[in-house]
C-alpha positions as CSV (number, residue, x, y, z in Angstrom):
1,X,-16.4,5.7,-9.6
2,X,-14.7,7.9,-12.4
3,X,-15.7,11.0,-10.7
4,X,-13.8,9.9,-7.4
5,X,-10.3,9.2,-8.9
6,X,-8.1,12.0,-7.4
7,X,-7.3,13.3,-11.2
8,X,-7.8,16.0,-12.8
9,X,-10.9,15.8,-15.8
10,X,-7.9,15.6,-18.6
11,X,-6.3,12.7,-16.7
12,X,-9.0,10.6,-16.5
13,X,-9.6,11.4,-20.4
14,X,-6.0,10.7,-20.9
15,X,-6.3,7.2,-19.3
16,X,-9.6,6.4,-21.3
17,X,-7.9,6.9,-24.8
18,X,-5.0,5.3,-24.0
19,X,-6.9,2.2,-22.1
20,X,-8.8,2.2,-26.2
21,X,-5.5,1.5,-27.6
22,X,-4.2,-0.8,-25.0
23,X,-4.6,-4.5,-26.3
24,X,-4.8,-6.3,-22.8
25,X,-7.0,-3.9,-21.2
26,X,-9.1,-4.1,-24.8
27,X,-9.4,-8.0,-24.3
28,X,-10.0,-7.7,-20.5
29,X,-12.8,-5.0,-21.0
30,X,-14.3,-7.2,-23.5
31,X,-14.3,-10.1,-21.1
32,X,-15.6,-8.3,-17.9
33,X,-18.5,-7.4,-20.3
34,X,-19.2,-10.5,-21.6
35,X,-18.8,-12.4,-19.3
36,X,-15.6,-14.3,-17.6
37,X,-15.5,-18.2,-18.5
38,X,-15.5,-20.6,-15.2
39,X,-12.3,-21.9,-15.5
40,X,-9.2,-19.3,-16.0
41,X,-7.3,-21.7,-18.9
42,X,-10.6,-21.3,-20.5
43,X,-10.2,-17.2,-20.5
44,X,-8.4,-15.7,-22.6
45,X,-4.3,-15.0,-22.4
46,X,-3.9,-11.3,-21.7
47,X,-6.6,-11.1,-19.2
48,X,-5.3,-14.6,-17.3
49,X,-3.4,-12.1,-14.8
50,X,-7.0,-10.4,-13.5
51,X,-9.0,-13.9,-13.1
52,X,-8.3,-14.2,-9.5
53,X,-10.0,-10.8,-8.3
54,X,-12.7,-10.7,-11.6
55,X,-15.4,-10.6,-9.5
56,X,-13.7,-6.9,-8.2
57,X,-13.2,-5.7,-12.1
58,X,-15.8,-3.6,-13.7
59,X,-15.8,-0.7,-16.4
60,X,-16.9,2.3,-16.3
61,X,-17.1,5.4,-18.9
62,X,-14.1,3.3,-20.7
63,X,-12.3,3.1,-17.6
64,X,-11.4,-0.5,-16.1
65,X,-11.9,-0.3,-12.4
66,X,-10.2,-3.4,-9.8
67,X,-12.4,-2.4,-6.6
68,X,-12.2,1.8,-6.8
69,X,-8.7,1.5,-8.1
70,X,-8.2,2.6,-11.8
71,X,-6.1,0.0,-13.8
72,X,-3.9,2.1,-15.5
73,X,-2.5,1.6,-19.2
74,X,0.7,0.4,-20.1
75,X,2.0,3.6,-21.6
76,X,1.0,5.7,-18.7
77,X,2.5,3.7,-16.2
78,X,6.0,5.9,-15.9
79,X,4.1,8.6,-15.9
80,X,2.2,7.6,-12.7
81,X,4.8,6.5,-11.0
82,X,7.0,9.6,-11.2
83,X,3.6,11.3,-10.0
84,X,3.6,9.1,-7.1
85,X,7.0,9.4,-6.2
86,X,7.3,13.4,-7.1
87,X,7.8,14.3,-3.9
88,X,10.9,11.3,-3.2
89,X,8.9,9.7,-0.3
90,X,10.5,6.2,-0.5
91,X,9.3,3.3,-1.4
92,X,6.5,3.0,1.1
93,X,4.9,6.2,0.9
94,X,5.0,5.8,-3.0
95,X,3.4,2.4,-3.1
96,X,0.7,3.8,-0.5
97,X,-0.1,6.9,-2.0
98,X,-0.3,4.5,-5.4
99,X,-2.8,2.0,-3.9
100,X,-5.2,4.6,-2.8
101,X,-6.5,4.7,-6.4
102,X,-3.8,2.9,-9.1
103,X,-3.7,-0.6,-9.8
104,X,-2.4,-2.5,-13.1
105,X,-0.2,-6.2,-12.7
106,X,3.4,-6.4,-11.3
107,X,2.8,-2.3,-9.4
108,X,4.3,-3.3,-6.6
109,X,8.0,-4.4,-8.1
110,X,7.5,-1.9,-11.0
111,X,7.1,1.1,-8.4
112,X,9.5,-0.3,-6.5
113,X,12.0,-0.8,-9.3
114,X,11.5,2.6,-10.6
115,X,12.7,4.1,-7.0
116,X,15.5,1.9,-6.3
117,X,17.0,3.8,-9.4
118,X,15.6,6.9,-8.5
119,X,19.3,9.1,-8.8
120,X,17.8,12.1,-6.5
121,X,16.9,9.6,-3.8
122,X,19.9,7.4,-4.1
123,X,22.0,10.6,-3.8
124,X,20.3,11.3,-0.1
125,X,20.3,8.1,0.5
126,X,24.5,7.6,0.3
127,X,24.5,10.8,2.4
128,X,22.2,9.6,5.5
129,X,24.4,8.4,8.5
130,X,24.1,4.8,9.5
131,X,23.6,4.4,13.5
132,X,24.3,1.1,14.7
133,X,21.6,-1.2,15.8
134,X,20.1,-2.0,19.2
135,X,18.4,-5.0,19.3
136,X,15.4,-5.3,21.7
137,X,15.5,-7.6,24.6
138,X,13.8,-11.0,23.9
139,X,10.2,-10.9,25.8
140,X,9.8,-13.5,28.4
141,X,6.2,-14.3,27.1
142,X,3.9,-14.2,23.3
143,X,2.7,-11.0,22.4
144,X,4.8,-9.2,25.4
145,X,5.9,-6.7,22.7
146,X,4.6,-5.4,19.5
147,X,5.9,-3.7,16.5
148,X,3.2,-2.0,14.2
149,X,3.3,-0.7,11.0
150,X,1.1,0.5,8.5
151,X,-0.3,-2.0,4.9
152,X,-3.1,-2.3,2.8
153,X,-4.0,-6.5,4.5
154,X,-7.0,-5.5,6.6
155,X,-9.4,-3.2,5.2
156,X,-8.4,0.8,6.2
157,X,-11.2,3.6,5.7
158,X,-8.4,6.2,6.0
159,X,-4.8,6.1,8.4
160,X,-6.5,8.5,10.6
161,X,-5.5,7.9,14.7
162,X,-9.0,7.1,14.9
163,X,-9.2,4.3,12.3
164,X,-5.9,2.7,13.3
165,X,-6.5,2.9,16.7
166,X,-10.0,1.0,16.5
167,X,-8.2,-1.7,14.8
168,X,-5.8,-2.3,17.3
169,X,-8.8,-2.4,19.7
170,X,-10.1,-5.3,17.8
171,X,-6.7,-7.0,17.7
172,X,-6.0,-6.7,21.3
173,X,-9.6,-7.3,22.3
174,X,-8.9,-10.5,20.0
175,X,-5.2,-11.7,21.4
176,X,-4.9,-9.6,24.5
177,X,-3.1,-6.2,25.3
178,X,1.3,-6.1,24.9
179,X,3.3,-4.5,27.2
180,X,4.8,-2.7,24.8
181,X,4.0,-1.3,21.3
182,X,6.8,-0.4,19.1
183,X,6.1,2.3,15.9
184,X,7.5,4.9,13.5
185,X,6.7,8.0,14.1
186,X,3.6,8.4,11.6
187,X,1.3,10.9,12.5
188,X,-1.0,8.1,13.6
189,X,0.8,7.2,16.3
190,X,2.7,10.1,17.7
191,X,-0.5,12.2,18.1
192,X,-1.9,13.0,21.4
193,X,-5.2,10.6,20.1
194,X,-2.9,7.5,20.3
195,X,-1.1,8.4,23.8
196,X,-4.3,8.4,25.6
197,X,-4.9,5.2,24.0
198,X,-1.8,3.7,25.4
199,X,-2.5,5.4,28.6
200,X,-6.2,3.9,28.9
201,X,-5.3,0.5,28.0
202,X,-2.1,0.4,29.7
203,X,0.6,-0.2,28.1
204,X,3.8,1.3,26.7
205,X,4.4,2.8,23.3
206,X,7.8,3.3,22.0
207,X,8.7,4.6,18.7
208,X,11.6,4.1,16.5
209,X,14.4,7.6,15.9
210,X,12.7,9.9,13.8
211,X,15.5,9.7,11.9
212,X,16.3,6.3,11.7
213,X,12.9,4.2,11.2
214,X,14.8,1.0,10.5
215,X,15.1,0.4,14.8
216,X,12.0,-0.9,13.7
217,X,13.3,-2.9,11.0
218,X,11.2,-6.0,12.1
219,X,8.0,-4.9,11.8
220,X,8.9,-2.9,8.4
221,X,9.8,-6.3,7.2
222,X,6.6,-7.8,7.9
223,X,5.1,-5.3,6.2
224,X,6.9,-5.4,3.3
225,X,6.4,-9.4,2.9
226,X,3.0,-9.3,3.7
227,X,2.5,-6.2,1.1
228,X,4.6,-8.0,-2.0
229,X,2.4,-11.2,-1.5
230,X,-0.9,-9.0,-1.2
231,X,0.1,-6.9,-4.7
């Protein structure tokens, strides 16, 4: 799995030494090799935070692994999240483009921490206009309307059109097809890929201002719930 992790050679070597002089990830890698004990007051105290998903912990050239996600060492944590948030895509994007291959305890608030104190994004931030909100009408029936948004819950190969729109298949297959469905404008749903998918199975598709993606505040809500309990 090492030689999949989107870093460069001297990264990953970087995050081997300092995973050998990291106590809890020393205790932890000792425990995944030995064995985890059946019962998690039984295991010892710095490695009590990874006993719910041991089965998905396993070590590799030094490297702790949780699923294909390496778990990162306390003292390169800043580092890796200014890397994931170089670029001052929000709180979101940072936390996705993390999850694609980062993982350590408490990520989620810590990234999330580290942005809401970012100064260059809080100085953009104060400058963007606020537009007052719309609410939608209330549907007559379940279901009638949709709001969508993107989260690591259900397993994702890739946010490509094609992926997302195959699970909304299954979910509308599942609960039956809205009238109306309500996104951001992501690349995987403003592409010509998902307008012929709301064309063949018929229903609407909206999308929030490009400028403004909380008119579709309740479904980035959701997310953001259903991602804090997930991290």
């Amino acid at each position: 799995m090492v030689k999949y992790l989107p870093m460069t050679e001297s990264r990953v070597k970087d995050i081997n030494l300092h995973t050998q002089d990291d106590e809890s990830l020393q205790v932890l890698q000792t425990t995944v090799l030995h064995g985890w004990p059946i019962k998690r007051e039984d295991t010892p105290s710095l490695a009590k935070p990874y006993f719910d998903f041991r089965d998905e912990i396993t070590v590799e050239d030094g490297i702790l692994f949780r699923g294909e996600r390496g778990i990162i060492p306390r003292t390169l944590r800043i580092d890796m999240m200014q890397r994931v948030h170089s670029s001052h895509i929000g709180i979101g994007g940072s936390l996705r483009r993390a999850k694609e291959c980062l993982y350590w305890p408490g990520m989620h608030s810590d990234i999330t921490q580290y942005i809401q104190s970012c100064e260059t994004c809080k100085m953009f931030e104060n400058k963007q206009q606020k537009e007052t909100l719309i609410p939608h009408e209330v549907p007559d029936r379940p279901w009638a309307r949709v709001g969508t948004d993107l989260c690591k819950i259900d397993f994702l190969e890739s946010t490509k059109p094609k992926t997302v729109i195959r699970k909304l298949r299954a979910l509308f297959a599942r609960y039956g097809i809205p009238d109306t469905v309500i996104s951001d404008n992501g690349l995987q749903f403003s592409c010509n890929e998902f307008a012929k998918f709301a064309t063949e199975w018929e229903f609407d598709h909206k999308t929030s201002s490009p400028t403004y993606p909380q008119s579709n505040g309740e479904a980035e809500q959701a997310v953001k719930s259903a991602c804090e309990r997930d991290s």
